[in-house]
TORZATOR-305835 format. One record per residue (C-alpha): residue in three letters; chain; x, y, z. Coordinates in nm, 4 decimals. Example, Ala and Ser with C-alpha at 12.3 -4.5 7.8 and 13.67 -1.06 7.14 Angstrom:
R     r   c         px         py         pz
R   ALA   A     1.2300    -0.4500     0.7800
R   SER   A     1.3670    -0.1060     0.7140
***
This chain:
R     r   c         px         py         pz
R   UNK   A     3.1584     5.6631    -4.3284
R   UNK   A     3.4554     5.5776    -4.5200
R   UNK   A     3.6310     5.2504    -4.3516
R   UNK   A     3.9903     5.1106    -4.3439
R   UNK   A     4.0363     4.7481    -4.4318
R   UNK   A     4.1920     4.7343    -4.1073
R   UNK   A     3.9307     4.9160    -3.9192
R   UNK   A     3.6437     4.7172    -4.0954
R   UNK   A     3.7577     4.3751    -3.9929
R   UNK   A     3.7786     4.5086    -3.6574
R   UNK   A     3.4370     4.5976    -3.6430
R   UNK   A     3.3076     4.2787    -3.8272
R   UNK   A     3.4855     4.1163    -3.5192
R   UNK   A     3.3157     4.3193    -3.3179
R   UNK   A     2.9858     4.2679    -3.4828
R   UNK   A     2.9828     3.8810    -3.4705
R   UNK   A     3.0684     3.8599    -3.1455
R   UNK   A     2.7430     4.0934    -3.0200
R   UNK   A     2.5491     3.8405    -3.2511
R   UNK   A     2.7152     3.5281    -3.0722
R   UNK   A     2.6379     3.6822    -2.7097
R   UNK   A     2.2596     3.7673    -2.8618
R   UNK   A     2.2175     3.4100    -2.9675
R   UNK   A     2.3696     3.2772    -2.6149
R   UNK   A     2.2042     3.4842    -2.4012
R   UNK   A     1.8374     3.4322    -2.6125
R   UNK   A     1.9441     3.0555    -2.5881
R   UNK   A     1.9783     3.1169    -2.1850
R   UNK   A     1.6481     3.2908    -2.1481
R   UNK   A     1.4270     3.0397    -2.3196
R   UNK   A     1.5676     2.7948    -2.0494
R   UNK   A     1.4798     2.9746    -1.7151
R   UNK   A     1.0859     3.0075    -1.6216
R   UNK   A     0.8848     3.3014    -1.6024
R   UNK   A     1.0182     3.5510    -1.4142
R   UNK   A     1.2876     3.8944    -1.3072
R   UNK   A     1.5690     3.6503    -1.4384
R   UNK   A     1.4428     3.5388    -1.8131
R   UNK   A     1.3252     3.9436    -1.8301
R   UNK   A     1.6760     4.1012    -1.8059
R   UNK   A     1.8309     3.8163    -2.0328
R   UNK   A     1.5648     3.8665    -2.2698
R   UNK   A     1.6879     4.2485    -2.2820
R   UNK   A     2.0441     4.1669    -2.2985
R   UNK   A     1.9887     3.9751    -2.5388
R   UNK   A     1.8077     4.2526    -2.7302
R   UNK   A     2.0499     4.5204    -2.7032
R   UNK   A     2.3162     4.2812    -2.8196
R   UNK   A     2.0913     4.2387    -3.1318
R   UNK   A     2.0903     4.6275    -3.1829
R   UNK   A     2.4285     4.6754    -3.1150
R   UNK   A     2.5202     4.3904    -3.4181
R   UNK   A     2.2551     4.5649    -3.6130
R   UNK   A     2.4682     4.8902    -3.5724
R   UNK   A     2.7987     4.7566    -3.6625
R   UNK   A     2.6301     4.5802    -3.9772
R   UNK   A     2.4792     4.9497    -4.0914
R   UNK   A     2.8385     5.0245    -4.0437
R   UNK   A     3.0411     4.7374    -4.2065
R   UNK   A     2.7268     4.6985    -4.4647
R   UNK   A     2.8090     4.3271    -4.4884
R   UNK   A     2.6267     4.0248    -4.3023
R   UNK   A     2.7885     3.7899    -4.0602
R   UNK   A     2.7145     3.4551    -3.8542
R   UNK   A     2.7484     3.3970    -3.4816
R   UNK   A     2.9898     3.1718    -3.3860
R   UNK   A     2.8200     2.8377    -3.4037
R   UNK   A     3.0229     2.6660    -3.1664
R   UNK   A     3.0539     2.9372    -2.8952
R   UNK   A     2.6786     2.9410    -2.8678
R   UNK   A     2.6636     2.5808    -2.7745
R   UNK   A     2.9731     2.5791    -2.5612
R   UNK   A     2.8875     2.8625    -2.3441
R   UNK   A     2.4612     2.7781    -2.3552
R   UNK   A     2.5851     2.3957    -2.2334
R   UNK   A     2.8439     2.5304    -1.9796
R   UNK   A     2.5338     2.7228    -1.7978
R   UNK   A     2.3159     2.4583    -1.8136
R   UNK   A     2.5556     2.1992    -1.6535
R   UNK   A     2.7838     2.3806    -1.4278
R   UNK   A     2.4831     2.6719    -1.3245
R   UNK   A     2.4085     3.0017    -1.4860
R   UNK   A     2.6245     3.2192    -1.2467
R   UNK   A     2.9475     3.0491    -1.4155
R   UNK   A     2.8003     3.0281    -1.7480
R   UNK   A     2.7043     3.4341    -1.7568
R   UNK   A     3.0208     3.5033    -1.5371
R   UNK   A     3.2476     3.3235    -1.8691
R   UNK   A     2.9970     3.5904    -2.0629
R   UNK   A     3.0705     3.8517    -1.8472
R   UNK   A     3.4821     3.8538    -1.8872
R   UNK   A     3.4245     3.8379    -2.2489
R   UNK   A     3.1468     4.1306    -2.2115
R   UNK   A     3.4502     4.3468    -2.0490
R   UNK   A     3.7361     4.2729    -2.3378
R   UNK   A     3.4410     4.3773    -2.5885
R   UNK   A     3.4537     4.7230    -2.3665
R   UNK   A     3.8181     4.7726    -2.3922
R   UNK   A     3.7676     4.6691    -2.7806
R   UNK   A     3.5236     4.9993    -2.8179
R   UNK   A     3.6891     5.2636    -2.5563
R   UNK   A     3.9588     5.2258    -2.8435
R   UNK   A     3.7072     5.3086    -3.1238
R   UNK   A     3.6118     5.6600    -2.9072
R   UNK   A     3.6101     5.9677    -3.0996
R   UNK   A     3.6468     5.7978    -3.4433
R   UNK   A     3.3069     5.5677    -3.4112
R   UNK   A     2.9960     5.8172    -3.3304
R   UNK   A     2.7457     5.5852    -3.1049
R   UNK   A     3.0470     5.3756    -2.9131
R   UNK   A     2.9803     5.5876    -2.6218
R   UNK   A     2.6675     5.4565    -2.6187
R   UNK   A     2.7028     5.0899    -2.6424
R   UNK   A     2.9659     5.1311    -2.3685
R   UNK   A     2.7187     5.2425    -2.1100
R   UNK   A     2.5004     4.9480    -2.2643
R   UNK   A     2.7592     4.6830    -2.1994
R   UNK   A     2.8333     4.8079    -1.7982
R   UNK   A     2.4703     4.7695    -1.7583
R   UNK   A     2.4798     4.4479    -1.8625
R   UNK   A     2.7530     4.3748    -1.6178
R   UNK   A     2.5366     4.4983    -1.3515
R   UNK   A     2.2423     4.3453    -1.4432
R   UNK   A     2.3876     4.0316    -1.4151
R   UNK   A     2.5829     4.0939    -1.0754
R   UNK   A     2.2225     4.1873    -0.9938
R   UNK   A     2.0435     3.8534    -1.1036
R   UNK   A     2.2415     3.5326    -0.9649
R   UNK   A     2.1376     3.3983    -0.6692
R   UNK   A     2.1746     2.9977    -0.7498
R   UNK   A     2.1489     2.7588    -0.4682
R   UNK   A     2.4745     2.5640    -0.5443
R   UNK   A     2.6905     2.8934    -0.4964
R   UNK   A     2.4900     2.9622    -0.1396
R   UNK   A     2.6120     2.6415    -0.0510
R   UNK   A     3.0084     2.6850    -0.1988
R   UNK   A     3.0885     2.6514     0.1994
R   UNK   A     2.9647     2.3073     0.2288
R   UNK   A     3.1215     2.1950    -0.1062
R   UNK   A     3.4715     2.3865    -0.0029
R   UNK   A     3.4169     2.1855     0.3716
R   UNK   A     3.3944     1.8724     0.1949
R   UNK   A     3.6595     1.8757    -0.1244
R   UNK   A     3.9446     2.1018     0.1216
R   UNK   A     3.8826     1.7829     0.4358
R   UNK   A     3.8870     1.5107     0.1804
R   UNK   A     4.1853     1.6328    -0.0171
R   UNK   A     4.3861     1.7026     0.3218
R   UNK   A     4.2468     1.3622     0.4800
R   UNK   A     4.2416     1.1003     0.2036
R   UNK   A     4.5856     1.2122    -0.0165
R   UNK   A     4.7790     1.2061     0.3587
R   UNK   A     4.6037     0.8719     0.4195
R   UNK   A     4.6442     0.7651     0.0775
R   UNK   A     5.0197     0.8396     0.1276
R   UNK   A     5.0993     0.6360     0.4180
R   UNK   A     4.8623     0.3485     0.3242
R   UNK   A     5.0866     0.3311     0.0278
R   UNK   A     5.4222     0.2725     0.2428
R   UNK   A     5.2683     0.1300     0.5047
R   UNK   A     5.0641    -0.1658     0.3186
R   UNK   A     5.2699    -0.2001    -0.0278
R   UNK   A     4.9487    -0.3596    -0.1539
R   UNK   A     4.7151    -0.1687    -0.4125
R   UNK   A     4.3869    -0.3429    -0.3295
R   UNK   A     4.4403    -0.3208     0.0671
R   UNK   A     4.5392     0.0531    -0.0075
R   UNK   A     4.1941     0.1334    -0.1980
R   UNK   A     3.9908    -0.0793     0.0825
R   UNK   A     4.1577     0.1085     0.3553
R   UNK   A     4.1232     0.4769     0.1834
R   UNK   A     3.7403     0.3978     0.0752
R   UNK   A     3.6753     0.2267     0.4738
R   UNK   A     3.8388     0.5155     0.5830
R   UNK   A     3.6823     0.8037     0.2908
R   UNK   A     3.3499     0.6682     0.3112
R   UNK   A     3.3752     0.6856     0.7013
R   UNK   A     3.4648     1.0292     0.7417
R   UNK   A     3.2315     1.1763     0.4288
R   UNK   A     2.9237     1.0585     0.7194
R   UNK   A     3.0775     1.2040     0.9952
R   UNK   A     3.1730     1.5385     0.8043
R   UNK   A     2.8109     1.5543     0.6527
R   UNK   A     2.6805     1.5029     1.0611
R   UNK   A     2.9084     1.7726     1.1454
R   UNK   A     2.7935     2.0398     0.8735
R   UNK   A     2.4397     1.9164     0.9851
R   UNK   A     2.4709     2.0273     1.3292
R   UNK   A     2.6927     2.2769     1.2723
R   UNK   A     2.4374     2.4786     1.0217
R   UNK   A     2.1593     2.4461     1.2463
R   UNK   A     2.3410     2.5696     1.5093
R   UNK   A     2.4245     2.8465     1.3263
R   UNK   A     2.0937     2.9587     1.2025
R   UNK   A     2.1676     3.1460     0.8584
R   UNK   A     1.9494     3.0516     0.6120
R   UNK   A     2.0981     2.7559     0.4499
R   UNK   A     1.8999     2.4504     0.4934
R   UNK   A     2.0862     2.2450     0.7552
R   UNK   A     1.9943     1.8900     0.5718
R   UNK   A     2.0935     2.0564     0.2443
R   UNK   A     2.4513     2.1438     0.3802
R   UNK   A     2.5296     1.8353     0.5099
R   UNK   A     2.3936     1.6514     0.1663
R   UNK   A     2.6453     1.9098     0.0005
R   UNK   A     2.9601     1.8391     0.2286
R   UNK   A     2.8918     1.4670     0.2057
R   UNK   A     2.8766     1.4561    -0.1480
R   UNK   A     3.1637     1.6724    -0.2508
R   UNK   A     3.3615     1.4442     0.0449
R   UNK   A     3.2760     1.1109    -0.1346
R   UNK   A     3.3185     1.2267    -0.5185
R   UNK   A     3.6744     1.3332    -0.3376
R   UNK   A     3.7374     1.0173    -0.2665
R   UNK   A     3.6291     0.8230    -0.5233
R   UNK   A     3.8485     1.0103    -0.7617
R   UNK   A     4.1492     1.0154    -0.5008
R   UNK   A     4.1148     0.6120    -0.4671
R   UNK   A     4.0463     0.5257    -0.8235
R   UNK   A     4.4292     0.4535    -0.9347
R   UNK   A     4.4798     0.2210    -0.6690
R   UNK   A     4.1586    -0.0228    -0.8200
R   UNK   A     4.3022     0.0402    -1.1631
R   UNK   A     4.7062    -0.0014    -1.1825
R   UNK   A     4.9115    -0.2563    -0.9552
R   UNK   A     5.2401    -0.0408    -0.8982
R   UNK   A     5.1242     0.1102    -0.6010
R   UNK   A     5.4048     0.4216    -0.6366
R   UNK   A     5.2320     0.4962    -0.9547
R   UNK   A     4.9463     0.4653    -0.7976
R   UNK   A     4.9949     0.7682    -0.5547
R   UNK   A     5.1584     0.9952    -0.8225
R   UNK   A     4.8511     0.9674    -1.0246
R   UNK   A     4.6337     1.0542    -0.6998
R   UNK   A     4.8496     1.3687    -0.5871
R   UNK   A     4.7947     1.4046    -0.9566
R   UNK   A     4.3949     1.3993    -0.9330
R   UNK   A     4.4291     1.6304    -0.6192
R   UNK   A     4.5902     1.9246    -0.7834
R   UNK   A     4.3397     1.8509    -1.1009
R   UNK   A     4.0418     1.8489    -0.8861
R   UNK   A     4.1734     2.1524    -0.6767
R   UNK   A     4.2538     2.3649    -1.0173
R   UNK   A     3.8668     2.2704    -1.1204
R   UNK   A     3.7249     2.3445    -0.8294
R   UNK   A     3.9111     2.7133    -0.7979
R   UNK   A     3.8852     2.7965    -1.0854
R   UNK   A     3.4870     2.7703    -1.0896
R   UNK   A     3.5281     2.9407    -0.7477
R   UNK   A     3.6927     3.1815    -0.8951
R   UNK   A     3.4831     3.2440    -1.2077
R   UNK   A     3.1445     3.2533    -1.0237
R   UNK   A     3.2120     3.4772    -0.6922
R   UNK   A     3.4998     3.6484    -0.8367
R   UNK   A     3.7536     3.5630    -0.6385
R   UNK   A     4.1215     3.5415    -0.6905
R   UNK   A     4.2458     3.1717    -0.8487
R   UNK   A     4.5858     3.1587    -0.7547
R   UNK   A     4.6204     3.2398    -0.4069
R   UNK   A     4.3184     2.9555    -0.3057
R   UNK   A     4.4630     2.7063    -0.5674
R   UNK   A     4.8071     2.8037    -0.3765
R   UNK   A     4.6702     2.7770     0.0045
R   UNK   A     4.5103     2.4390    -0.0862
R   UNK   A     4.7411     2.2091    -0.2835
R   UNK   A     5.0486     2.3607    -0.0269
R   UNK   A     4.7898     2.2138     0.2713
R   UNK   A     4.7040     1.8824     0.0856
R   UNK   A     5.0857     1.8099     0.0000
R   UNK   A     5.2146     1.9057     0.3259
R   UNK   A     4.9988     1.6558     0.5088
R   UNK   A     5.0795     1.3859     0.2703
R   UNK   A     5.4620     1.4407     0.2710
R   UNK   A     5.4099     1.4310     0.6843
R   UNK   A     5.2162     1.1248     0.6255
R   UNK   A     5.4167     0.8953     0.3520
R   UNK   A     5.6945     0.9566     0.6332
R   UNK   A     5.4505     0.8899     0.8803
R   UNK   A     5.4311     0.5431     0.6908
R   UNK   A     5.7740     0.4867     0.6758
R   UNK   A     5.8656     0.4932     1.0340
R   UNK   A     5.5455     0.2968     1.1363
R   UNK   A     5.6515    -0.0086     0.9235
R   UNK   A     6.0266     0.0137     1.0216
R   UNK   A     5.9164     0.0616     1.3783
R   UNK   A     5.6391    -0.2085     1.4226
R   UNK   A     5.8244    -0.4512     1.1584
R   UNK   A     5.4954    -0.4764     0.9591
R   UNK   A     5.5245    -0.6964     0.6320
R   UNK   A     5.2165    -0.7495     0.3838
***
């Protein structure tokens, strides 16, 4: 069929990017073992191979997926999981189905490809089961307690002390302290329970998201000597680490982003407003000087 220039740059669009989500999810396939997983990527894969080979009998020219895509989103799977690597694939999976519904009745085939691509979709909703998302509680437990506890400790350290080094020991005595007792907690807590998350694993979870926390939260204080500063660029490293953390949240169990994001950087700046006060009053009060 006859094509517009307009219409056939559209389709060569469309045509690379089928060949960039072949190459990604091939790429994804060849990493996972044997097994009901590495099957329906290797078939994804496929029909995004046919459908490129479709548009190309179509366009009649070649193209080349997009190098840098393939690595990006084959590298964001392997370190972050496959559920958020393949859950990035599927948003860009639904704009390529808006793309075609607007090529119905003037593209024979698109009809086709359409039910192709909601397949995909769930196939894939169909697939994940990855043992870091079965355990998102823990991680939430951990990050949401050590963003509330540390930045309000953090924040009346700061006005309480006036001394970056006692600041950081205090917040990592104090961080450190309560990562243990928050891992014992999830412990007994998921045993008591009895779902099928490994109690041990839980609590390995919750402690580790709990220390990372504070880590991050404490860092400025080891690093700059204006202790003020110091606390900007934690509140700073709270809302970063918040905005990550949602965000993947958000991406892998499709939930809504700005609501959490909201509910927990409100919660962590609350209680570290009530606590740099907190501060205040405590060293006017007991006449403390460091």
């Amino acid at each position: 069929m006859e094509l517009s220039p307009s219409l056939r740059e559209r389709l060569l669009t469309f045509q690379q990017l089928e060949l960039t989500e072949h190459e990604i999810y091939a790429r994804l396939a060849q990493g996972l073992p044997e097994g009901e997983n590495r099957r329906i990527l290797e078939r994804i894969a496929a029909d995004e191979l046919r459908h490129a080979r479709d548009w190309q009998a179509l366009t009649g020219q070649e193209v080349k997926p997009k190098r840098l895509w393939v690595v990006l989103y084959t590298w964001v799977a392997r370190i972050f999981g496959l559920t958020f690597g393949l859950k990035l694939m599927e948003r860009g999976e639904e704009r390529a189905q808006g793309g075609y519904k607007e090529l119905l009745g003037v593209i024979p085939n698109v009809e086709a490809w359409l039910q192709d691509e909601e397949d995909h979709e769930h196939q894939l909703l169909g697939m994940l089961e990855e043992e870091r998302l079965h355990y998102a509680g823990s991680v939430v437990l951990g990050l949401n307690d050590a963003l509330v506890e540390l930045t309000g400790a953090l924040a009346g350290l700061t006005l309480a002390l006036q001394n970056t080094k006692l600041i950081a020991l205090s917040g990592l005595i104090t961080g450190i302290a309560a990562s243990l007792s928050m891992a014992a907690s999830e412990y007994l807590s998921t045993r008591s329970e009895g779902t099928e998350k490994h109690p041990l694993r839980a609590a390995v979870y919750t402690g580790i998201a709990y220390i990372v926390t504070v880590l991050l939260l404490v860092l400025p204080y080891l690093l700059f000597a204006n202790y003020y500063l110091d606390l900007a660029l934690t509140l700073s490293v709270a809302v970063l680490i918040i905005a990550v953390f949602n965000f993947y949240i958000s991406v892998a169990k499709d939930e809504p982003f700005g609501r959490r994001f909201a509910e927990m950087a409100l919660l962590s700046f609350s209680v570290a407003a009530i606590s740099f006060g907190i501060g205040f009053v405590a060293r006017k009060l007991l006449g403390v000087e460091v």
